[in-house]
FIPABA-82898 format. One record per residue (C-alpha): residue number from 1; residue in one letter; x, y, z. Coordinates in pm, whole numbers, plus 50000, padded with zeros to 5 digits. Layout:
<rs>
<r nr="NUM" rest="A" X="X" Y="Y" Z="Z"/>
...
</rs>
This chain:
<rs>
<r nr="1" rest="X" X="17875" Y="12852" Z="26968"/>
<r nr="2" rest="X" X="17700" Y="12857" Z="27299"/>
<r nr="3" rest="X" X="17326" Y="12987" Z="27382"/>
<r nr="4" rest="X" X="17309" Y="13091" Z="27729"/>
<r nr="5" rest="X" X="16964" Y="13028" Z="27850"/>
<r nr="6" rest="X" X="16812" Y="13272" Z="28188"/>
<r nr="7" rest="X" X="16553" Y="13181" Z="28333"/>
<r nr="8" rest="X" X="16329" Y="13493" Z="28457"/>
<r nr="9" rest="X" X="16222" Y="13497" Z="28826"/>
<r nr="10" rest="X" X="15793" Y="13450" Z="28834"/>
<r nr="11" rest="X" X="15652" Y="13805" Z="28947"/>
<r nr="12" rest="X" X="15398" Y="13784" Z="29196"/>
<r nr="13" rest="X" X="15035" Y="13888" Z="29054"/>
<r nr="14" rest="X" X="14879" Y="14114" Z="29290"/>
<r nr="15" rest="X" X="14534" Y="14031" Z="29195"/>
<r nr="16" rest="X" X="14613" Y="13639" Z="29321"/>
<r nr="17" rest="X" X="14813" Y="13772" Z="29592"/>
<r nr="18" rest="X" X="14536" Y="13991" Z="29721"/>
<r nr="19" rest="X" X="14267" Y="13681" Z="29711"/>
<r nr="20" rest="X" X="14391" Y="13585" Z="30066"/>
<r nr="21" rest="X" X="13940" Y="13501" Z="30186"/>
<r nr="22" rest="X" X="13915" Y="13302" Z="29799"/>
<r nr="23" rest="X" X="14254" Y="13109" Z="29923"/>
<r nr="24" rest="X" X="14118" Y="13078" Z="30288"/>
<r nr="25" rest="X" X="13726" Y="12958" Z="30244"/>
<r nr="26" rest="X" X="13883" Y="12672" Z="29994"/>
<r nr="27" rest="X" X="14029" Y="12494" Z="30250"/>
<r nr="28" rest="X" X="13668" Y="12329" Z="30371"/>
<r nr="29" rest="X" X="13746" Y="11935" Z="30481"/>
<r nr="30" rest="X" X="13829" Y="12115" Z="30832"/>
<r nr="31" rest="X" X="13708" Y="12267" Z="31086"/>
<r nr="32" rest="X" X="13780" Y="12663" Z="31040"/>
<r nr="33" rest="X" X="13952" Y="12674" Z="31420"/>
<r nr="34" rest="X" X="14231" Y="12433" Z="31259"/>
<r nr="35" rest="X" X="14379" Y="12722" Z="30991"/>
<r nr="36" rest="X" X="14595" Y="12994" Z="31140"/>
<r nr="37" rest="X" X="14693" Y="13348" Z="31035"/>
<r nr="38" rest="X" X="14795" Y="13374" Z="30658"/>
<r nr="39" rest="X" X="15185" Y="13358" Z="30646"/>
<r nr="40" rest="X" X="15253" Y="13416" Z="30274"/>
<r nr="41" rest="X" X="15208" Y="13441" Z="29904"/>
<r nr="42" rest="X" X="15451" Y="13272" Z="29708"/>
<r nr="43" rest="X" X="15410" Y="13388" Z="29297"/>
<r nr="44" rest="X" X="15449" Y="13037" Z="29117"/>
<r nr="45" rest="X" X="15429" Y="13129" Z="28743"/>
<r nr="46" rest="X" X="15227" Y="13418" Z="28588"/>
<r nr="47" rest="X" X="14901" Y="13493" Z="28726"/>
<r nr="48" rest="X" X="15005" Y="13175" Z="28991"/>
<r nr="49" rest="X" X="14987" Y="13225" Z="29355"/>
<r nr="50" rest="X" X="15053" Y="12986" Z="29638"/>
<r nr="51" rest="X" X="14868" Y="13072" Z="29991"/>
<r nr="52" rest="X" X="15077" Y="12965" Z="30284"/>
<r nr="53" rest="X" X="14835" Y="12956" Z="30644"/>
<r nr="54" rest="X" X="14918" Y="12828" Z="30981"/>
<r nr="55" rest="X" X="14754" Y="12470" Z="31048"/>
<r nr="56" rest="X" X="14649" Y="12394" Z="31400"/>
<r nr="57" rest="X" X="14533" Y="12035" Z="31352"/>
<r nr="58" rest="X" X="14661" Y="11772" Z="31672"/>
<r nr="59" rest="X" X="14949" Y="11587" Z="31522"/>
<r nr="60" rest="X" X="15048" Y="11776" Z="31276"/>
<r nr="61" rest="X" X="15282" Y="12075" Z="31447"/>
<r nr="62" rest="X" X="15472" Y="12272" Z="31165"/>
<r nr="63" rest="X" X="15261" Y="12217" Z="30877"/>
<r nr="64" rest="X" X="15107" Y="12459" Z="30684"/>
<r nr="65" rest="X" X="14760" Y="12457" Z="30488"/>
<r nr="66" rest="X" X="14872" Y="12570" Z="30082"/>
<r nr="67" rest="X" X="14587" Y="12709" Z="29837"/>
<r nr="68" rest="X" X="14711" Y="12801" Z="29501"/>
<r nr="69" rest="X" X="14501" Y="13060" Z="29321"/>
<r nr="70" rest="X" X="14526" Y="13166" Z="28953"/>
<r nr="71" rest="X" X="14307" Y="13383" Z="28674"/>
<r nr="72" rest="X" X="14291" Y="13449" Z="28300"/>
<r nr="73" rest="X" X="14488" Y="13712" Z="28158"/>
<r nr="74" rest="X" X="14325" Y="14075" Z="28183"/>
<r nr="75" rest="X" X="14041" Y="13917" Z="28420"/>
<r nr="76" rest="X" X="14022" Y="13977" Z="28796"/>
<r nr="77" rest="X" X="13834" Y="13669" Z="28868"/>
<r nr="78" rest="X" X="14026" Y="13448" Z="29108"/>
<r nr="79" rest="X" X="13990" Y="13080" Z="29086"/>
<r nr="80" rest="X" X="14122" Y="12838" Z="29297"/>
<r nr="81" rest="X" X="14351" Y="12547" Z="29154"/>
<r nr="82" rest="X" X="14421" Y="12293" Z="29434"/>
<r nr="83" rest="X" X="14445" Y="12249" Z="29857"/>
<r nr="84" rest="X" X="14719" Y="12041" Z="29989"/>
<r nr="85" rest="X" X="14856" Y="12023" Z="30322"/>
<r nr="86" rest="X" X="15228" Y="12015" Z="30356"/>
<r nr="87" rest="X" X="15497" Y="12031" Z="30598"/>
<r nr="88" rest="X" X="15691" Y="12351" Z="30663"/>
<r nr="89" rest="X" X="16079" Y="12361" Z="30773"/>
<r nr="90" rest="X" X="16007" Y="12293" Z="31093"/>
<r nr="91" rest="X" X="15724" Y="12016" Z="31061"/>
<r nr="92" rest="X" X="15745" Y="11677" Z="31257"/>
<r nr="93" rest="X" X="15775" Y="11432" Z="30997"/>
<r nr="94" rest="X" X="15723" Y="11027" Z="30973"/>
<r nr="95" rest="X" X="16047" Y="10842" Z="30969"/>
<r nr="96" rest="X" X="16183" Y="10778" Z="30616"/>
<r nr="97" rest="X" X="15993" Y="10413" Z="30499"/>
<r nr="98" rest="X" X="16242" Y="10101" Z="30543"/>
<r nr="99" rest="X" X="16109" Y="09808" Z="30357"/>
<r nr="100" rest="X" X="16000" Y="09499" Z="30604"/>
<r nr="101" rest="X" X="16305" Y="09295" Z="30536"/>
<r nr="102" rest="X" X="16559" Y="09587" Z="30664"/>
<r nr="103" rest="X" X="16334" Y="09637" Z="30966"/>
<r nr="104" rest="X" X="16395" Y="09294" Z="31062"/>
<r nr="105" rest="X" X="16611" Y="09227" Z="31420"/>
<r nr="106" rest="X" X="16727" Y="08953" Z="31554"/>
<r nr="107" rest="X" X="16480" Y="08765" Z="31741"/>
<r nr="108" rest="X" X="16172" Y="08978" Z="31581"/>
<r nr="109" rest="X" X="16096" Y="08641" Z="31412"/>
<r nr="110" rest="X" X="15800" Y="08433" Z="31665"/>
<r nr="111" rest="X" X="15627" Y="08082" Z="31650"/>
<r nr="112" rest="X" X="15465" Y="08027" Z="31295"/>
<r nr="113" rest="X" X="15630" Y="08332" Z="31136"/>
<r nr="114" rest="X" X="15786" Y="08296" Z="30764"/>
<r nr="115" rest="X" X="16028" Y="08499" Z="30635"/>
<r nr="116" rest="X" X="16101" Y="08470" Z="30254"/>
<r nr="117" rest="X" X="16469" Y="08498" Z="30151"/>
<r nr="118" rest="X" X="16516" Y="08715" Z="29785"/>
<r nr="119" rest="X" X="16590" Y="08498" Z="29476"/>
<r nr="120" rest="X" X="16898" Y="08750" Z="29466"/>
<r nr="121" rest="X" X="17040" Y="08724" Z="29831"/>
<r nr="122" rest="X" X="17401" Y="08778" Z="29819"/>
<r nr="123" rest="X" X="17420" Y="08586" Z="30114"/>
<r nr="124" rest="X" X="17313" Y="08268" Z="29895"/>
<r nr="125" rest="X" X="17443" Y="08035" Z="29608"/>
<r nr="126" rest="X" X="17342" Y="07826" Z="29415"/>
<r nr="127" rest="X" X="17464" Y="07444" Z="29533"/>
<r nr="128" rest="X" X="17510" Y="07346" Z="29179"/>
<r nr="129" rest="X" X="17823" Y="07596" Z="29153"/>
<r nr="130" rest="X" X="18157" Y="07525" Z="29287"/>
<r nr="131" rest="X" X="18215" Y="07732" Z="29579"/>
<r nr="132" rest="X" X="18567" Y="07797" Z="29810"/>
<r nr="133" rest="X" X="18425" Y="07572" Z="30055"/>
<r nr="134" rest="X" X="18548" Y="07226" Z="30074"/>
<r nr="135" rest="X" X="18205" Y="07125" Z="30292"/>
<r nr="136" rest="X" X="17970" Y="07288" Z="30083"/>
<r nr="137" rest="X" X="18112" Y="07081" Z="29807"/>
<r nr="138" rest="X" X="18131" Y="06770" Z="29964"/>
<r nr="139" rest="X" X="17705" Y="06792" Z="30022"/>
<r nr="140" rest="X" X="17654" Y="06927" Z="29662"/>
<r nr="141" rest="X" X="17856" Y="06691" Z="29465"/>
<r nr="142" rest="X" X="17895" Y="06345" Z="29628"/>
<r nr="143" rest="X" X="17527" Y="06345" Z="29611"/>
<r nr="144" rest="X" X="17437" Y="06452" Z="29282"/>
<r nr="145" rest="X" X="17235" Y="06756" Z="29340"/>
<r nr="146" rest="X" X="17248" Y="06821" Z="29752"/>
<r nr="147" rest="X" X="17053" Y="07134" Z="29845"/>
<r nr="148" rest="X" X="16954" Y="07415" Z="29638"/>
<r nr="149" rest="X" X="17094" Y="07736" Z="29768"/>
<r nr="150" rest="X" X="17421" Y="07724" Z="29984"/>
<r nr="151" rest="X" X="17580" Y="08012" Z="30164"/>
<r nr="152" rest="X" X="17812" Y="08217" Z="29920"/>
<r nr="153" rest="X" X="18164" Y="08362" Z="30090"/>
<r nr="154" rest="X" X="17945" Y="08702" Z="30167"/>
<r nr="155" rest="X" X="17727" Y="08506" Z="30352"/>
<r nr="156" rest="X" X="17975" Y="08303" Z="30578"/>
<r nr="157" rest="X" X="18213" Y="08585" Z="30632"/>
<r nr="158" rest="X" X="17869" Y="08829" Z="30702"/>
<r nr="159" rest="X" X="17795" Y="08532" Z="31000"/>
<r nr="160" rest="X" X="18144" Y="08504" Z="31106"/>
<r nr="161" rest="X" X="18176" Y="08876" Z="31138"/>
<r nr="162" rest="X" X="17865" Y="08929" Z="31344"/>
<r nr="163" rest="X" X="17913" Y="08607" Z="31570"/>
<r nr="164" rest="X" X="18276" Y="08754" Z="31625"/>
<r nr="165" rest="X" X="18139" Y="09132" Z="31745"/>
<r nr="166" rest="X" X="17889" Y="08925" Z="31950"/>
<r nr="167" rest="X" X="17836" Y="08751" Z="32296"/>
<r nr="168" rest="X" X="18035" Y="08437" Z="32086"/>
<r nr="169" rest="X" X="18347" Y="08646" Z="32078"/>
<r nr="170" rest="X" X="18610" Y="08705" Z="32269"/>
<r nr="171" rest="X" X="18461" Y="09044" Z="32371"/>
<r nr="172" rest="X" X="18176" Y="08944" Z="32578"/>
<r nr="173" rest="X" X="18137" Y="08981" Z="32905"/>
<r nr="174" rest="X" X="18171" Y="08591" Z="33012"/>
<r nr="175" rest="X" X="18454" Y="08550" Z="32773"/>
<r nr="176" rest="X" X="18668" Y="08864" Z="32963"/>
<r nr="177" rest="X" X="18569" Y="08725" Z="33297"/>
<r nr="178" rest="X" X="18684" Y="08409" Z="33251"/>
<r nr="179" rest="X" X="19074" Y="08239" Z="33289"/>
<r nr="180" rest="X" X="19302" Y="08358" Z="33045"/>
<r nr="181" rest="X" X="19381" Y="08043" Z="32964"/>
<r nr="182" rest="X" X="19000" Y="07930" Z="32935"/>
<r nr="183" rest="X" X="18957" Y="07921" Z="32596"/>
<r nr="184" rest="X" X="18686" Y="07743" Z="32379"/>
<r nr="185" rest="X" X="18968" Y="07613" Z="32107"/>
<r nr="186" rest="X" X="19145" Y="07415" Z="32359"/>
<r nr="187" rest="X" X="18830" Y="07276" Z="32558"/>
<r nr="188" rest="X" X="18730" Y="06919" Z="32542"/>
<r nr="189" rest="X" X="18377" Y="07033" Z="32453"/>
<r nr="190" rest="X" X="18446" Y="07278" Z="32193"/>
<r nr="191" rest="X" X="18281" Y="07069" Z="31904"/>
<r nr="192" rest="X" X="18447" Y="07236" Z="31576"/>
<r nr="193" rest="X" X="18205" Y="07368" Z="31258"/>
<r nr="194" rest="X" X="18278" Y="07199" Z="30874"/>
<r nr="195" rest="X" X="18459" Y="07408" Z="30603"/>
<r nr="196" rest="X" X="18562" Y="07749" Z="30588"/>
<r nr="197" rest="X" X="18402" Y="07804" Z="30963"/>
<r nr="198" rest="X" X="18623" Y="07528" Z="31144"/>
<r nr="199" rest="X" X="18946" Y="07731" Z="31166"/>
<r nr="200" rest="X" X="18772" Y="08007" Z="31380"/>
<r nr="201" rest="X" X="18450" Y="07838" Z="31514"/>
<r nr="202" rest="X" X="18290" Y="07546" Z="31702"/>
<r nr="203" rest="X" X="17963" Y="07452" Z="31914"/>
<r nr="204" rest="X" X="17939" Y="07484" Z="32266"/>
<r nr="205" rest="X" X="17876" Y="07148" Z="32403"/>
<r nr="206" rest="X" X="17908" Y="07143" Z="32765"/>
<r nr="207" rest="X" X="17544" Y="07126" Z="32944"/>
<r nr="208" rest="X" X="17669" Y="07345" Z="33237"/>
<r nr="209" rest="X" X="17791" Y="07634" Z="33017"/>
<r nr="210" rest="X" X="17607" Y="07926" Z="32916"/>
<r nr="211" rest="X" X="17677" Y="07916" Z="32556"/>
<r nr="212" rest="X" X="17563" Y="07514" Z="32530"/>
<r nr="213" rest="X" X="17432" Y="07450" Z="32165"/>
<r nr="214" rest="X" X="17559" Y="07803" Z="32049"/>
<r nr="215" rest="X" X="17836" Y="07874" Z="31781"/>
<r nr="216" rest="X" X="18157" Y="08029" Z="31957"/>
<r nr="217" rest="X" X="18484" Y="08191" Z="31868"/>
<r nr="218" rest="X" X="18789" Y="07963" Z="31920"/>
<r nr="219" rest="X" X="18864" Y="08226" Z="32150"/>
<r nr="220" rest="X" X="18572" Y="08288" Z="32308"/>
<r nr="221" rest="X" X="18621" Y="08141" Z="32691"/>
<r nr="222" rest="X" X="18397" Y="08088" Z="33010"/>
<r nr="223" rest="X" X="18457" Y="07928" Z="33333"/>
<r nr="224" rest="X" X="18355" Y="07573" Z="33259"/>
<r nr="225" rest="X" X="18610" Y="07478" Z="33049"/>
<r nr="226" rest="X" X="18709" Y="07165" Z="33056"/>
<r nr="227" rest="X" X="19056" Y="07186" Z="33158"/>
<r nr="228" rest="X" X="19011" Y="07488" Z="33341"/>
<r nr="229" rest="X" X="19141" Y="07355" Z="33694"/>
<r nr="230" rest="X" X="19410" Y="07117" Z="33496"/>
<r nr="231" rest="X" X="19753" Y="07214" Z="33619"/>
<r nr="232" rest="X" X="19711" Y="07376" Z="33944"/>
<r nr="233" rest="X" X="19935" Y="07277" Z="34228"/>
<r nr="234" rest="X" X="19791" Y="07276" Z="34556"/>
<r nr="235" rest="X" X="19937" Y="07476" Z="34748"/>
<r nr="236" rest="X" X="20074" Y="07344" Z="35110"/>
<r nr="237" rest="X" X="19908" Y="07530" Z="35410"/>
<r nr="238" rest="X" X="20154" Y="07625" Z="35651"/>
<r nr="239" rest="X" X="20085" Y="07484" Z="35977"/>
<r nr="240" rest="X" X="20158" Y="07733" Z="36300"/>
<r nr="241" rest="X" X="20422" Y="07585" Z="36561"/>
<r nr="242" rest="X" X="20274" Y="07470" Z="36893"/>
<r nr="243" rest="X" X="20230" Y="07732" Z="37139"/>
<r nr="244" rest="X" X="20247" Y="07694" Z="37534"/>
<r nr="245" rest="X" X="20112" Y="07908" Z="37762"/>
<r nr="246" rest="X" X="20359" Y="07905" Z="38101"/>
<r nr="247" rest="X" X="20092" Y="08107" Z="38289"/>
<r nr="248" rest="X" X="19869" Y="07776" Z="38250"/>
<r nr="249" rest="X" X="20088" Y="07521" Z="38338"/>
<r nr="250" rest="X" X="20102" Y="07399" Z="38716"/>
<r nr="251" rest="X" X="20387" Y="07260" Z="38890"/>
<r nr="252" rest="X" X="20333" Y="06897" Z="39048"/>
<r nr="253" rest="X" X="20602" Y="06778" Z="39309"/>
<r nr="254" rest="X" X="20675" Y="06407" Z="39217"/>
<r nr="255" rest="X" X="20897" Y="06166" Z="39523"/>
<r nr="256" rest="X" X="21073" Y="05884" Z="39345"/>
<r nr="257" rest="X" X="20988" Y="05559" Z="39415"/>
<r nr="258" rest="X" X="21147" Y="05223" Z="39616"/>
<r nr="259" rest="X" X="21416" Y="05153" Z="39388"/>
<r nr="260" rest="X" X="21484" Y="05444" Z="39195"/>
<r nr="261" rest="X" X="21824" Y="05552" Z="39077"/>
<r nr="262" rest="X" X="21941" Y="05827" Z="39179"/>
<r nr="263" rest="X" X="22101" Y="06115" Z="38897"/>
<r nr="264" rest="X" X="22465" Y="06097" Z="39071"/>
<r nr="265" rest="X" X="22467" Y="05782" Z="38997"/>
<r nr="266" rest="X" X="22562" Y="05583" Z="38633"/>
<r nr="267" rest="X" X="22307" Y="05465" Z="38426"/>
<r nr="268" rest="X" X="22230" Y="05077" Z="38417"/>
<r nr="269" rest="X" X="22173" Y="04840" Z="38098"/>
<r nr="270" rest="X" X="21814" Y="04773" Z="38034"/>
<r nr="271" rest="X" X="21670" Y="04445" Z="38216"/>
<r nr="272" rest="X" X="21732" Y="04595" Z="38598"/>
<r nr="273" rest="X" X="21566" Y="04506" Z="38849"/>
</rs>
């Protein structure tokens, strides 16, 4: 068996819904320029009335000023229960609160700042437990208690995910611009992370590159790799044949000499006199 429960609608009182001056001199913490026209009564319970007027107070566009009213049954005497000022549908409104560590960005941290990291961080382990990464391991057991708090698997694939989408992927700018075959895995200063990090990233060590002392994506790439010029043959520059101009040339008449032999006649062995 089932008891269906309705709940009635509150009827507005007309003796709370006519105190519209009670409703309007309670609101006195302003300055009576800064409340508008009277925009409604809203019945909240029996003998319960809700005053709606128009605030005109600097900042604070779309709110409305709210007096709720009330009296004793079979009395006419209208007291006032409460002021509040609250925002209507179309009030401006202060962005939604964010605690301080989700406001964070990269970079907001300065010179002297500290940031506390949560006992809970899921980015975190303790060192004490075995973890998936050989490295981590290595630290935390071959010398008895190594650091406190390693990075968990969330943590390292969180990094590797944001280095990736970053200007250490293969996606930035640099990387596109450079040689196809310029690529960070296969360049002699590409100096490769420990554990779980080494099969996709490595440290920029080349002074002239942009990304020197940064992590990188094995395929990340820039123009200063080291064997970016490796295996290109020069090319031979073809060289013009001579060219004579006949309109610069002059003719010179030259008469042989005592001795000479003559083109009729045959040709000598070398040693003639």
């Amino acid at each position: 068996m089932t008891t269906r429960t309705s709940t009635r609608a509150a009827r507005l009182d007309q003796v709370c819904a006519d105190a519209v001056g009670v409703a309007r001199g309670a609101i006195t913490d302003v300055d009576p320029a800064d409340i508008g026209e009277h925009l409604e009564a809203i019945a909240e319970g029996d003998r319960l009335v809700t005053h709606l007027f128009e605030s005109h107070l600097a900042g604070y566009r779309g709110w409305r000023w709210a007096v709720t009213v009330t009296r004793i049954p079979r009395s006419r005497h209208v007291t006032v229960c409460e002021t509040v000022l609250l925002p209507g549908p179309d009030a401006l409104l202060a962005p939604g609160w964010v605690p301080w560590n989700e406001r964070l960005q990269p970079g907001d941290l300065g010179v002297g700042d500290l940031m506390p990291t949560a006992p809970d961080d899921e980015r975190l382990a303790q060192g004490y437990v075995l973890s998936d990464d050989p490295a981590v391991e290595e630290v935390s057991w071959e010398l008895g208690l190594g650091r406190s708090r390693v990075m968990s698997r969330e943590g390292r694939l969180d990094a590797a995910q944001r280095w990736y989408d970053g200007e250490a992927g293969p996606e930035a700018p640099i990387s596109v611009a450079a040689p196809r075959n310029a690529r960070c895995g296969t360049c002699g200063f590409y100096l490769p992370l420990a554990g779980s990090m080494r099969a996709m990233f490595g440290v920029c060590g080349n002074l002239y590159a942009p990304d020197d002392g940064r992590a990188v994506s094995s395929d990340h790439g820039c123009g200063a790799h080291s064997e970016a010029l490796q295996g290109t043959a020069e090319q031979p520059v073809e060289e013009l044949p001579t060219v004579f101009d006949d309109s610069e040339v002059e003719s010179v008449a030259v008469s042989r000499g005592h001795g000479s032999v003559e083109e009729s006649e045959p040709a000598e062995d070398y040693g003639h006199s």
